[in-house]
C-alpha positions in Angstrom: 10.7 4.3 15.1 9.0 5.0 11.5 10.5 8.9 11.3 14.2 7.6 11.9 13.7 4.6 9.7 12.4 7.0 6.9 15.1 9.8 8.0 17.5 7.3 7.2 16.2 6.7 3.4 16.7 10.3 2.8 12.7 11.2 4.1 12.2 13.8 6.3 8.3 13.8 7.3 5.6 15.0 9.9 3.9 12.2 11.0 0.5 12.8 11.0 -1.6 9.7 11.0 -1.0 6.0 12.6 -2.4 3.2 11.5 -2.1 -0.1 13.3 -4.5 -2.4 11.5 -2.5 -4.0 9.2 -0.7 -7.5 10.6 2.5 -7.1 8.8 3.3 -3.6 8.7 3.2 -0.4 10.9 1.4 2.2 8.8 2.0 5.9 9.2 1.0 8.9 6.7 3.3 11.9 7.1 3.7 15.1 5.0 7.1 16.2 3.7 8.1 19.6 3.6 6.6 20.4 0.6 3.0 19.1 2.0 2.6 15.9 0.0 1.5 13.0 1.7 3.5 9.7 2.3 2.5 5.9 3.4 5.0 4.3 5.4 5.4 0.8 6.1 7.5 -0.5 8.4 7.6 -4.8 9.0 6.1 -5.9 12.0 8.0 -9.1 11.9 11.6 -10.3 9.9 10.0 -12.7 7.6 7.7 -9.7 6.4 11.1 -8.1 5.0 11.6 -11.2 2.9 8.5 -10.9 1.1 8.7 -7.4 0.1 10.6 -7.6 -2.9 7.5 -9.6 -4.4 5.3 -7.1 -3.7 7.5 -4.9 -5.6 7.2 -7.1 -8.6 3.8 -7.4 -8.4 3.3 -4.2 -8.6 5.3 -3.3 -11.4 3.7 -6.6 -13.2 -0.1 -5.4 -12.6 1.1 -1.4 -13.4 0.7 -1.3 -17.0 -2.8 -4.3 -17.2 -4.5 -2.6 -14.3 -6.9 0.6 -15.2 -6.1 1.6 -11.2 -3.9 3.8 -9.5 -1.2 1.5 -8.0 1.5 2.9 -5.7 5.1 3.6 -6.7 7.4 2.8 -4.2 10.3 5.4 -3.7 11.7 3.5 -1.1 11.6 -0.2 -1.0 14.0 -1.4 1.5 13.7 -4.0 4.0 13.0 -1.8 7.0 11.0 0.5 4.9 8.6 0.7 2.1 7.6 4.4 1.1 5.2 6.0 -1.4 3.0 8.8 -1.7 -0.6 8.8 -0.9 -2.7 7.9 -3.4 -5.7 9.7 -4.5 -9.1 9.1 -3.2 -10.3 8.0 0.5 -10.6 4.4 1.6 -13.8 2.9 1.6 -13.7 0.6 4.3 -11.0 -0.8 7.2 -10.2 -3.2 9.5 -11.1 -3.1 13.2 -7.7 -3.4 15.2 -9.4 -4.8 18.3 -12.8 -6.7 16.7 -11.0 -7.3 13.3 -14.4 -6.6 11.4 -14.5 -5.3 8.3 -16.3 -2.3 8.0 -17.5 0.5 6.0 -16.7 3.9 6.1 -18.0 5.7 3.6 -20.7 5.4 0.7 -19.8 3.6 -2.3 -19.9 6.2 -5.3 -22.7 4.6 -8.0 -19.8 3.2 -10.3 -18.2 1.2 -7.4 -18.9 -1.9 -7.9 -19.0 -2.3 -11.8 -15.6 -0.8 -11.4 -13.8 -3.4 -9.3 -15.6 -5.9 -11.4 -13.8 -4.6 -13.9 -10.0 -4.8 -11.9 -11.3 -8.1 -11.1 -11.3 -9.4 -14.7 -8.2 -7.5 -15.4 -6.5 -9.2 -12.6 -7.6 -12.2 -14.5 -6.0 -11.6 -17.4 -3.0 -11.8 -16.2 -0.6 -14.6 -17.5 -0.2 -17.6 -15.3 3.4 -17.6 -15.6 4.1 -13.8 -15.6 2.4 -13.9 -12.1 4.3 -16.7 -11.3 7.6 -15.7 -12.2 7.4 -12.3 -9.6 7.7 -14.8 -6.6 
């Protein structure tokens, strides 16, 4: 599934993690030869595909306003949408089968006055340049 989907957009990875708690995309991480880490998602459904091209401008809108890492996606397909890992860990997920949020780690001191902060930068963004991605 995922590893012949990436194979096919010229990545050839180890998958080494699975993650099924998203509703509109298979998640894997894999390593590539070289040992850095990828995110694959892979649609769950065929209207997903349709919408991934506005994620994709989305991203590239919020790149240069947000002070966050953002993912840049190497392949952006609609079978397949790949990046590298980002830094960091997660802070929290989604349980697959209870579909709580939860934590799962401690949030470092800064936390919270930072996303306050990619909150109000997300709120700077123009109406109509937000519009215009789709």
């Amino acid at each position: 599934m995922t590893v012949e989907v990436a194979r096919r957009h010229g990545l050839e990875l180890r998958i080494e993690e699975v993650d099924e708690t998203g509703w509109d995309f298979r998640v894997r991480h894999g390593a590539d030869s070289q040992g850095r880490w990828w995110v694959l998602r892979e649609p769950r459904r065929p209207e997903v595909s349709s919408r991934i091209p506005i994620e994709a401008r989305v991203l590239e809108l919020l790149r240069p306003r947000l002070d966050v890492e953002l993912p840049r996606w190497e392949v952006c397909a609609p079978d397949l949408v790949a990046y590298r890992r980002l830094g960091g860990a997660p802070l929290a997920d989604e349980d697959p089968v209870t579909l709580p949020y939860r934590w799962t780690g401690t949030a470092p001191d800064d936390y919270f006055g930072a996303l306050g902060a990619t909150i109000a930068e997300l709120h700077r963004v123009p109406i109509d340049a937000a519009a215009a991605t789709g």
